[in-house]
LOLO-551824 format. One record per residue (C-alpha): x, y, z. Coordinates in steps of 0.5 Angstrom, whole numbers, padded with zeros to 4 digits, always signed. Each point is the difference from the previous one (the first is absolute). Example, Ala and Ser with C-alpha at 12.3 -4.5 7.8 and 13.67 -1.06 7.14 Angstrom:
<nodes>
+0025-0009+0016;+0002+0007-0002;
</nodes>
This chain:
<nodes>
+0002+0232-0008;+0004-0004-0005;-0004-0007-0002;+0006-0003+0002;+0000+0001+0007;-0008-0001+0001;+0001-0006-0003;+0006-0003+0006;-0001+0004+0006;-0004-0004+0004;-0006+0003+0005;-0005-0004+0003;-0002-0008+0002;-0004-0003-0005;-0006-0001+0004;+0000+0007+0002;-0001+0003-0008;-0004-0008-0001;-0005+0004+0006;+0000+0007-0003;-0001-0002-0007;-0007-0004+0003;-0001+0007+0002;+0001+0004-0006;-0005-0005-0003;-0005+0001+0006;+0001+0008+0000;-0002-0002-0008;-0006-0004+0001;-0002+0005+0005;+0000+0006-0004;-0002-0004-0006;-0007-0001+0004;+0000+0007+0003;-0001+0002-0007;-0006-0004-0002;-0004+0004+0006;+0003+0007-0001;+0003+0004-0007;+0007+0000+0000;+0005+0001-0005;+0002-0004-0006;+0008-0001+0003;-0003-0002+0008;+0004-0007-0001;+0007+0003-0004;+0003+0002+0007;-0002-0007+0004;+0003-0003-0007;+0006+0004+0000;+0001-0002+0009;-0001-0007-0003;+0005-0001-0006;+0005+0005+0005;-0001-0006+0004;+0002-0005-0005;+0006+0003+0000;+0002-0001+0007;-0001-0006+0000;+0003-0002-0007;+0007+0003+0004;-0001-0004+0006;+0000-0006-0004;+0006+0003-0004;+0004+0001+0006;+0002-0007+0001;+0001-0007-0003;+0004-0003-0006;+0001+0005-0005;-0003-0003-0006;-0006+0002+0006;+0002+0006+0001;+0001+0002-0007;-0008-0002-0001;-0003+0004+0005;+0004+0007-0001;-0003-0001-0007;-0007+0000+0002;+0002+0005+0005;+0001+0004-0006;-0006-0002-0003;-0004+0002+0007;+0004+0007-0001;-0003+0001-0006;-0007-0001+0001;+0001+0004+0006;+0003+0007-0004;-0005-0001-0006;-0006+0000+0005;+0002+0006+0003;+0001+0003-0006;-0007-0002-0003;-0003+0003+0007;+0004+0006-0001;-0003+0000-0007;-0007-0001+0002;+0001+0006+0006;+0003+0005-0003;-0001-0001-0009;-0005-0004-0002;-0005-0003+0004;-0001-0006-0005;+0001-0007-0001;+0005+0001-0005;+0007-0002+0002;+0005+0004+0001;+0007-0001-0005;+0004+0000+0006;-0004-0005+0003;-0001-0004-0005;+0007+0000+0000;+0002-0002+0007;-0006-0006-0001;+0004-0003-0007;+0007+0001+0005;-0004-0005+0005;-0002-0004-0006;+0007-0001-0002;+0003-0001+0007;-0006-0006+0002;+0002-0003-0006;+0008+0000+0000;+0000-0002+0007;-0004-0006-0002;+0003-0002-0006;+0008+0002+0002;-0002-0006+0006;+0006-0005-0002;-0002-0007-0001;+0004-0008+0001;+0004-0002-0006;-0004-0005-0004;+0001-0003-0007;-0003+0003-0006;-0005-0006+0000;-0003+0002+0007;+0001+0008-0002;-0005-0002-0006;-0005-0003+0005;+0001+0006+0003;-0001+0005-0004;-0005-0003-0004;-0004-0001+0008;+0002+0007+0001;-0003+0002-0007;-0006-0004+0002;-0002+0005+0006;+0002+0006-0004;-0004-0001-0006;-0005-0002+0005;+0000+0006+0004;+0001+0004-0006;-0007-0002-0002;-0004+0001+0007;+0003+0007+0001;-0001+0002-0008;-0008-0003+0000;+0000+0005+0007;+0004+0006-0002;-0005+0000-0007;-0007-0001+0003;+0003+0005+0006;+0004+0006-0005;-0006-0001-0006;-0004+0005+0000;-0005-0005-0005;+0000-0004+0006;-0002+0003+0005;+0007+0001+0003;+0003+0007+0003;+0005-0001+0003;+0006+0005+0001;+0007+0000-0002;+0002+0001+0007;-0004-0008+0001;+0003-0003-0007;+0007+0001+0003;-0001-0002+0007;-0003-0006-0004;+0007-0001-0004;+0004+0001+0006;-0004-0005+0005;-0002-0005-0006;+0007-0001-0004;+0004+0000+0008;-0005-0005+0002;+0001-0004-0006;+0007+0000+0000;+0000-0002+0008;-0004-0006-0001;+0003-0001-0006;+0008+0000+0004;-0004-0003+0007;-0003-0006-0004;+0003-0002-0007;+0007+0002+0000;+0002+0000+0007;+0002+0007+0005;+0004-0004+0006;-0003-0002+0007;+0001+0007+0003;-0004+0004-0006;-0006-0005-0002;-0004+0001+0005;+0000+0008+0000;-0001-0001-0008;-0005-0005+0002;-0003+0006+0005;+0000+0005-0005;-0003-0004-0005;-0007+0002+0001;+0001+0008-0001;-0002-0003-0008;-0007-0001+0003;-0002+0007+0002;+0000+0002-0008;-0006-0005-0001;-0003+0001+0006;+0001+0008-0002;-0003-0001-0006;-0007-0004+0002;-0001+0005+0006;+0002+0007-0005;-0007-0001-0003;-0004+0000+0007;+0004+0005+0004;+0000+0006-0006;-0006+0005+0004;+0006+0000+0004;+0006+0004-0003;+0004+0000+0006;+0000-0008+0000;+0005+0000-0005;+0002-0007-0001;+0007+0002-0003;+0002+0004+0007;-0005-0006+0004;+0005-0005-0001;+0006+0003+0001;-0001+0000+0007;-0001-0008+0000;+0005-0001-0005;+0005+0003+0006;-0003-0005+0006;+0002-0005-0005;+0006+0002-0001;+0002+0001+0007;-0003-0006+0001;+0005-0003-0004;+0006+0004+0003;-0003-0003+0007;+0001-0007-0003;+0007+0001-0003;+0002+0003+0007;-0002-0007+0003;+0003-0003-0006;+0007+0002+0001;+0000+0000+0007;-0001-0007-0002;+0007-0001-0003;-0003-0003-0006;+0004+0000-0007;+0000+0005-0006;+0001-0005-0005;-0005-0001-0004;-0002-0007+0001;-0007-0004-0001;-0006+0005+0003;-0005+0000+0005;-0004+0000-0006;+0002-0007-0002;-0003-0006+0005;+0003-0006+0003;-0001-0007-0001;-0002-0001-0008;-0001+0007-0002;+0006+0002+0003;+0003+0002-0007;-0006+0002-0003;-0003+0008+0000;-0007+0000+0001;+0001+0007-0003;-0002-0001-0007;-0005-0004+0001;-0003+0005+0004;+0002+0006-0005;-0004-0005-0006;-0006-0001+0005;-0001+0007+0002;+0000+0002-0008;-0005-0006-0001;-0006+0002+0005;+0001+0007-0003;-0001-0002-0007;-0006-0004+0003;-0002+0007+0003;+0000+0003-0006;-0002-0005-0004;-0007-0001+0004;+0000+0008+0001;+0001+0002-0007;-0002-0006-0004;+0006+0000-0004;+0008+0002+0002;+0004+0006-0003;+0005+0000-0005;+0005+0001+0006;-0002-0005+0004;+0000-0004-0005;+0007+0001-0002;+0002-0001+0006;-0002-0007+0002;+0003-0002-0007;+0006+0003+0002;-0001-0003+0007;-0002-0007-0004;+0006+0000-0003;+0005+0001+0006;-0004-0005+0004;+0001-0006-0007;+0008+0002+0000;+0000+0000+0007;-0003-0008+0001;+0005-0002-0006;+0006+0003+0003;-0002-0003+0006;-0002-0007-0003;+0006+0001-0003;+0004+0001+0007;-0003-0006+0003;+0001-0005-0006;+0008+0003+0002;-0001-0001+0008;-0002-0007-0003;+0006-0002-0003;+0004+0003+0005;-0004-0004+0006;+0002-0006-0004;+0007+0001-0001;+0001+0002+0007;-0005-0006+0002;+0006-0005-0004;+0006+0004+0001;+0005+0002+0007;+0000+0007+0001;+0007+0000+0003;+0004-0003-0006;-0006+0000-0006;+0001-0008+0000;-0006-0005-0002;-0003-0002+0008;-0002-0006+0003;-0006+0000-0004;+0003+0001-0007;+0004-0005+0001;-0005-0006+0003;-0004+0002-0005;+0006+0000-0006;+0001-0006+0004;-0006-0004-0001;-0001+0002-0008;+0006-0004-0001;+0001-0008-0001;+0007+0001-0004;+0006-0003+0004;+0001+0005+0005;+0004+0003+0006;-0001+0005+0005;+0005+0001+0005;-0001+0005+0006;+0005+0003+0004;+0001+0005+0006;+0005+0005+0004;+0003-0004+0005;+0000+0004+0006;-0005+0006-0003;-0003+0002+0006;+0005+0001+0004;+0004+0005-0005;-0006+0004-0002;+0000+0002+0008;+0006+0001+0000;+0001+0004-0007;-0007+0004+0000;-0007-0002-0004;+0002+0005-0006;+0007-0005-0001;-0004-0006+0001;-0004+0003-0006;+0006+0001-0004;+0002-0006+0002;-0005-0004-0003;+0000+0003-0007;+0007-0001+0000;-0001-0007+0001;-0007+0000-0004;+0006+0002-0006;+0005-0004+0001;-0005-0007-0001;-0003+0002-0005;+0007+0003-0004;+0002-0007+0003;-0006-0005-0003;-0001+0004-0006;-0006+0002-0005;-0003-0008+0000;-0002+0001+0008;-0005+0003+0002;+0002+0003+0007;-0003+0002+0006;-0001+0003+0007;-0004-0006+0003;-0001+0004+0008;+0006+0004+0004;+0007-0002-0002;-0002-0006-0004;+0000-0001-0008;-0002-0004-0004;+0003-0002-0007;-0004-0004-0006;+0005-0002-0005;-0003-0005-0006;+0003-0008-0001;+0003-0004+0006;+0006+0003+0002;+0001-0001+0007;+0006+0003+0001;-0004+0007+0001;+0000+0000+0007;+0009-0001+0001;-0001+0006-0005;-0003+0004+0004;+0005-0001+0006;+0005+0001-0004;-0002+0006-0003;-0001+0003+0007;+0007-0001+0002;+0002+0006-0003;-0002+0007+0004;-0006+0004-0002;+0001+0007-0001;-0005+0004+0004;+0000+0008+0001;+0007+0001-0002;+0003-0006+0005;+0001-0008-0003;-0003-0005+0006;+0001-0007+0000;-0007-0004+0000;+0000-0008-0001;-0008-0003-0001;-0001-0007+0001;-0004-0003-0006;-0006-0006+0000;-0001-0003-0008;-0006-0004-0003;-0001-0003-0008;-0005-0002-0002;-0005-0003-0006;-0007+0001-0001;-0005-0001+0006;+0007+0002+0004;+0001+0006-0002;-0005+0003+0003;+0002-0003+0007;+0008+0003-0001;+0000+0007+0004;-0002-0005+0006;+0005-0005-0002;+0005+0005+0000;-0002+0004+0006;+0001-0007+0004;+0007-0002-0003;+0002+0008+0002;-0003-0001+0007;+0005-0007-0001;+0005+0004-0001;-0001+0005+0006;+0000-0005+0004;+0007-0002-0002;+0003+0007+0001;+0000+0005-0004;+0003+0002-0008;-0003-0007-0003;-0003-0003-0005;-0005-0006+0000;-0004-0004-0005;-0007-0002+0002;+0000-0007+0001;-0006-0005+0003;+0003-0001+0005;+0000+0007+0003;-0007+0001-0001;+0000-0006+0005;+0003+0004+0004;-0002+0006+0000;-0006-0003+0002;+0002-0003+0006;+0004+0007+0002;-0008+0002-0001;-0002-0005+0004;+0006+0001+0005;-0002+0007+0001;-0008-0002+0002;+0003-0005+0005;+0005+0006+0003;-0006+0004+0001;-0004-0005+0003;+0007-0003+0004;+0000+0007+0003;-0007+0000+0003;+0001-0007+0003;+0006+0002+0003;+0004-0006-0003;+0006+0004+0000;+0007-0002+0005;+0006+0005+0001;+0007-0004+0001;+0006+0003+0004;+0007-0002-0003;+0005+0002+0005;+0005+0006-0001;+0006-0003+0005;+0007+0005+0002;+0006-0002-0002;+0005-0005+0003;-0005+0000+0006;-0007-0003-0004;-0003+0004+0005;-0008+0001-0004;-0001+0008+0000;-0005+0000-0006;-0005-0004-0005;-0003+0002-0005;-0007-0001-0002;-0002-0006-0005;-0007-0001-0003;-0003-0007-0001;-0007-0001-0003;-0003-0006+0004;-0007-0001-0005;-0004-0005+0003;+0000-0007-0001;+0005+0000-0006;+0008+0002+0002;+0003+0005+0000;+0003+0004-0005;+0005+0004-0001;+0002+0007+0001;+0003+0000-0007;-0006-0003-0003;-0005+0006+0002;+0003+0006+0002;+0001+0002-0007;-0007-0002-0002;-0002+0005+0006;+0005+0005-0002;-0003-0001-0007;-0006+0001+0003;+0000+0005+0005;-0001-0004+0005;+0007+0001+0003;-0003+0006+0003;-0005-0003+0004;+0005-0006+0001;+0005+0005+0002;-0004+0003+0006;-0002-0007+0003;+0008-0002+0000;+0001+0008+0003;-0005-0001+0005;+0002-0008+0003;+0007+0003+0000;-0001+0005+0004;-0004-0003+0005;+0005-0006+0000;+0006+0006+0001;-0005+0003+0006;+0000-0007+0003;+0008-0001+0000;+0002+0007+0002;-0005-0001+0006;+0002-0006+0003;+0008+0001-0002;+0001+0008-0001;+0005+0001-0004;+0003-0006+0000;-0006-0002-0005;+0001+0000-0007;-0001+0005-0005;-0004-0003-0006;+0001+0001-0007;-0006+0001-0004;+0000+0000-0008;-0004+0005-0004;-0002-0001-0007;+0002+0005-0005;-0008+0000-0002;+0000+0002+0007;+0005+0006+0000;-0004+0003-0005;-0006+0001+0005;+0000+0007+0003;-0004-0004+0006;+0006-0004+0003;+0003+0005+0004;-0006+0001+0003;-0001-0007+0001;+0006-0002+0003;-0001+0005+0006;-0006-0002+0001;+0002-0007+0000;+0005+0003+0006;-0005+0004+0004;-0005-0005+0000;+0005-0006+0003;+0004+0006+0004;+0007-0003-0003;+0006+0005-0001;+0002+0001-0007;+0007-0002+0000;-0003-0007+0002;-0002-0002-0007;+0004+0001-0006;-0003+0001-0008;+0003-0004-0004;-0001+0003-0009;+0004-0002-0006;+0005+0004-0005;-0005+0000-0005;-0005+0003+0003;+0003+0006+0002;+0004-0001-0006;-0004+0005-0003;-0001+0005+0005;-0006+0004+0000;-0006-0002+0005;+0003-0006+0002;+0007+0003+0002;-0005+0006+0003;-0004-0005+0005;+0007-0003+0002;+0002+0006+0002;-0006+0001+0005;+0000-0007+0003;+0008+0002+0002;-0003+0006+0002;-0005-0004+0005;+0007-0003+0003;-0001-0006-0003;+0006-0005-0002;+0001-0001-0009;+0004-0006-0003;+0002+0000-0007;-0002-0008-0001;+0004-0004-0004;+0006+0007+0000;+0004-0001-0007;-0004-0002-0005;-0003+0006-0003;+0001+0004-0004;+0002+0006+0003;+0003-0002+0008;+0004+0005+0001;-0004+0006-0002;-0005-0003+0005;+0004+0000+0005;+0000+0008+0000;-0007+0001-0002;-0004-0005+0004;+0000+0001+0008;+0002-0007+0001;+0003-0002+0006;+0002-0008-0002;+0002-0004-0006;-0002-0007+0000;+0005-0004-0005;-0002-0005-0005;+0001-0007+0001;+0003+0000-0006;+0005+0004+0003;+0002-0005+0004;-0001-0007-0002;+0008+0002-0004;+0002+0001+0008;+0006-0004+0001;+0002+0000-0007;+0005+0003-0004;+0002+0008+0003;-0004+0003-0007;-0006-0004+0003;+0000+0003+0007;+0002+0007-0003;-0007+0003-0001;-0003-0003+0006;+0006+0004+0004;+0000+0005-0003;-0008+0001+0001;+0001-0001+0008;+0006+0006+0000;-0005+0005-0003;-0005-0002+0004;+0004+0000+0005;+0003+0008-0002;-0007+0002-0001;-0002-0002+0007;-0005-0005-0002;-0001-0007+0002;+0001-0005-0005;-0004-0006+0000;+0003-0007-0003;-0006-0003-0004;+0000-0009-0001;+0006-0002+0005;+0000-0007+0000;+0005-0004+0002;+0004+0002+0007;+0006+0002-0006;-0004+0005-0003;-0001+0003+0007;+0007+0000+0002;+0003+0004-0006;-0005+0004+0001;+0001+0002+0007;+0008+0000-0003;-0002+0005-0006;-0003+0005+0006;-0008-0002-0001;-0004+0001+0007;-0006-0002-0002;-0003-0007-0004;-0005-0004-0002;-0002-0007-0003;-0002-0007+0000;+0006-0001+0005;-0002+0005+0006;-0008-0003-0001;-0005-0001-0005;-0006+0004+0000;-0004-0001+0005;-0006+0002+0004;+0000+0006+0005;-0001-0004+0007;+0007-0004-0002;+0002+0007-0001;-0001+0001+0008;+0003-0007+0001;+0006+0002-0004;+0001+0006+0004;+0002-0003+0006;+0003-0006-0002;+0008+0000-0001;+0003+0003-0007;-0002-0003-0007;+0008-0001-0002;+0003-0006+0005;
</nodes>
């Protein structure tokens, strides 16, 4: 039958030939010990042996039948090996029957036995390895040359005192090429298995291969105790064993690839976790195990022979070459571990680190100025984290080409850089934003990203100081909006630290409940008649007067307090909202709640509007959110929760509709349902017909698009009739009411219309 077919037709379940190979080993014990009680022929153990490596074959086609093909490929190899075995062992037992009843190997056999040998060896050594560079491959070669020349040593010291006649050793021909063929694949499976890598799906059948290299020592010491015996030849004896081992690793690989485990090679078995994780004990042990047999020898023989000897110099040698090139690897690692401890991955520009510590080195006049993308989160959301990186290092180039070779220039955290340019030019900041006006080319497409910068000059002791003075003029200019410049001045540190001590306040504001919401009435037009309100906050600390919304929502923006802050305002409107749609019906006013950009951001809104709905039992369309062009500007996750608030079938204004920068394109993408006209807008009512034309023309395409248009800021008893002449239904303003608390709410609502 062709070699081919015994190597991929599947036969029985691995635990089924593991089950009858410990049985082949049994039959082989029980016939060795029957043997010592009665005369026997010296072949008794040549048909167990040929039943176990028969045996062997099953299993290694088992193991070929599935799996990756590099798994495959190396079980069909040592299937071969088992086929030779198996064909040279019947051919020996024919010899003894039928020719010459004498040790002496029979060509043919000897044959087959050195096909095995070759076949063990090739299916090892063709396992393929993971790409390395040539520094790792010299480790490698230099450990695997380690465990060979060791080996080399061990099996040379057995095979001399085995096959030398001055020795004492007799052994056959027959046991040296079983010891080659066990001792070379053994060497070759713990070489692949624990230094150079065999993969997760084939370490651990190597590493249960591994032991067969133990039976030729053992063979050896238990070869001078069993000679009254012929029968128990130690070359056939350890056939039967050598099978067990072999089907137990084929039993192994089966679990294995049911597993799913990858072929590729990779860190194996051999290799532990934690700090040994990337280091092979293997060598170590290879040169443990060469070190106790000098040791023996030496005790025993007083003195060593010129092959050992030669061998531990040569192993002496690769040992030294091996610590240098280590030593040599670690002083590499070393560097390499020092520039990327100063150095950002992504753009290869000096880290924040690098840069305080340049920083602090220097007392010349300097100037450090740092930027960052306005708007950067929102744009990697929307554009994806591999654009964002592109993005990064297309603006990590454009500062540097725009600073020049002077500056020394970093990526601080994030989307902030940092630039420190020697001398006192505090125009750096302005060069900055203006360098930033120019789109950046990213994969192939130009985007317009502005920054918004913060800048700091300083001498001596101050120079330390100006990353921290720059961040607070940027943080400054932040708070004026965004693609601006600012320069550091003692009169920002000031406030920055109130901001901080505003922040602390806010935390304990929200705690103390010192928090009020105001409701300006939303009237209908001619009538006055009130059909809404929207909600305002009031911070009322104790014993001090009250401040301004203007004055802490940006700290709380900032901050991200306005989360927390948010929540407590959508929790008192909706509960107020309740109140009114209880007594009033649908004659109670909507409530309009506005959302902070920062807030839009967050995934968790959605949520919390409809609990906050479920949990005061109020209709959707009884509340109103009203957001900013700017903040669904961008698109991405802000416009994406939007979306889903409309889905909850809540109301969306546009708030202060007309000056952002992209109106129009909103109105088709944001699922809004009002648009509240600035007040800027409004106060050029009355004027010339250029002046009213904007406001007109927003009420018409509100009016065309089915929206309710809301009329910000309305003042005087003019404003409101032009209004109602240029076809607005809805107002709001310090004519109509001021803001005023939610009881006065109720009174309004029964009382007459707010336009006499």
């Amino acid at each position: 039958m062709p070699i081919s077919v015994l190597v991929t037709r599947p036969s029985l379940r691995p635990a089924a030939v593991l089950a009858l190979s410990a049985a082949w080993l049994l039959v082989a014990v029980a016939l060795g010990a029957a043997g010592l009680l009665w005369p026997v022929p010296a072949w008794l153990l040549w048909p167990a042996a040929i039943g176990a490596t028969a045996t062997a074959t099953v299993a290694c086609r088992n193991a070929a039948a599935d799996g990756h093909a590099v798994v495959r490929d190396f079980w069909r190899r040592l299937t071969k090996t088992w086929v030779f075995l198996t064909v040279g062992g019947v051919v020996q037992l024919a010899s003894r029957l039928f020719i010459d009843d004498s040790e002496a190997l029979n060509p043919v056999a000897a044959v087959c036995f050195a096909g095995a040998a070759a076949f063990a060896m090739v299916a090892v050594v063709r396992l393929p390895r993971a790409r390395r560079t040539w520094r790792t491959s010299l480790a490698i070669g230099l450990d695997m040359a380690i465990v060979t020349t060791a080996a080399a040593i061990v099996f040379s010291h057995f095979l001399w005192n085995t096959a030398n006649p001055a020795t004492g050793g007799t052994a056959t021909a027959t046991f040296l090429l079983i010891v080659m063929i066990t001792g070379s694949a053994a060497v070759a499976a713990v070489i692949k298995a624990g230094v150079s890598g065999a993969g997760p799906a084939l370490a651990p059948a190597l590493w249960t291969l591994a032991p067969i290299g133990l039976i030729s020592p053992i063979s050896w010491i238990l070869a001078p105790a069993l000679e009254p015996w012929p029968h128990l030849d130690t070359s056939v004896a350890s056939l039967p064993v050598s099978s067990l081992i072999v089907a137990i690793a084929a039993w192994v690989q089966s679990r294995v690839t049911a597993a799913g485990r990858p072929a590729v090679a990779q860190p194996s078995p051999g290799r532990r976790g934690g700090p040994w994780r990337n280091i092979s004990l293997v060598p170590y042990l290879a040169v443990a195990a060469v070190a106790t047999l000098l040791i023996v020898v030496t005790l025993r023989m007083g003195y060593l022979t010129p092959g050992l000897a030669g061998g531990s110099v040569m192993l002496t040698v690769l040992v030294v070459t091996r610590q240098l090139i280590a030593l040599l690897d670690n002083a590499i690692l070393l560097d390499r571990l020092e520039d990327q401890a100063h150095h950002d991955d992504l753009t290869g520009l000096p880290n924040r680190r690098l840069f305080t510590a340049t920083l602090a080195r220097r007392t010349e006049r300097t100037t450090v100025a740092v930027c960052d993308l306005d708007g950067f989160a929102a744009l990697n959301d929307r554009l994806g984290d591999e654009t964002g990186d592109a993005l990064l290092r297309a603006a990590a180039e454009r500062v540097t080409a725009v600073t020049g070779a002077e500056a020394v220039v970093a990526r601080l955290l994030g989307d902030e850089f940092g630039v420190l340019m020697p001398g006192g030019d505090t125009t750096l900041a302005e060069t900055l934003v203006d360098a930033f006006r120019t789109p950046l080319r990213v994969d192939s497409r130009d985007l317009l990203v502005t920054v918004t910068a913060g800048v700091a000059t300083g001498t001596g002791d101050e120079v330390p100081d100006l990353l921290r003075r720059a961040e607070v003029a940027l943080q400054a200019a932040k708070y004026t909006g965004a693609d601006r410049a600012r320069e550091h001045s003692g009169a920002l540190d000031a406030t920055a630290q109130h901001h901080a001590e505003l922040a602390a306040a806010l935390r304990r504001g929200l705690e103390l409940n010192e928090f009020r919401l105001l409701y300006q009435p939303i009237v209908e037009l001619p009538s006055g008649t009130v059909t809404g309100v929207e909600a305002l906050i009031r911070w009322h600390p104790a014993d001090q007067p009250v401040i301004s919304p203007a004055e802490f929502i940006p700290v709380a923006e900032h901050s991200g307090l306005i989360i927390d802050l948010g929540a407590w305002i959508l929790d008192q409107a909706c509960a107020d909202a309740a109140a009114w749609q209880r007594e009033h019906g649908a004659g109670g006013p909507r409530v309009n709640i506005n959302v902070s950009a920062r807030q839009l951001l967050d995934p968790d809104l959605p949520g919390l509007v409809a609990n906050a709905l479920h949990r005061h039992g109020l209709a959707p369309d009884r509340i109103t959110i009203e957001i900013t062009e700017t903040a669904v500007f961008a698109g991405g996750a802000a416009l994406e929760t939007v979306r889903e608030l409309r889905e909850l079938g809540v109301g969306l204004a546009l708030d202060d509709f007309g000056t952002g920068h992209s109106s129009l394109t909103l109105l088709r993408t944001c699922p809004v349902t009002t648009l509240k006209v600035d007040k800027s807008f409004i106060d050029d009512l009355n004027g010339t017909a250029e002046q009213e034309a904007i406001a007109s023309s927003l009420s018409t395409i509100a009016s065309t698009l089915g929206l309710r248009a809301v009329a910000e800021g309305v003042e005087t008893r003019d404003q409101a009739d032009r209004l109602h002449a240029l076809g607005y239904r809805y107002a709001q303003g310090f004519y109509f009411a001021r803001p005023v608390p939610a009881a006065d709410i109720t009174a309004l609502l029964t009382a007459p219309a707010l336009i006499p």
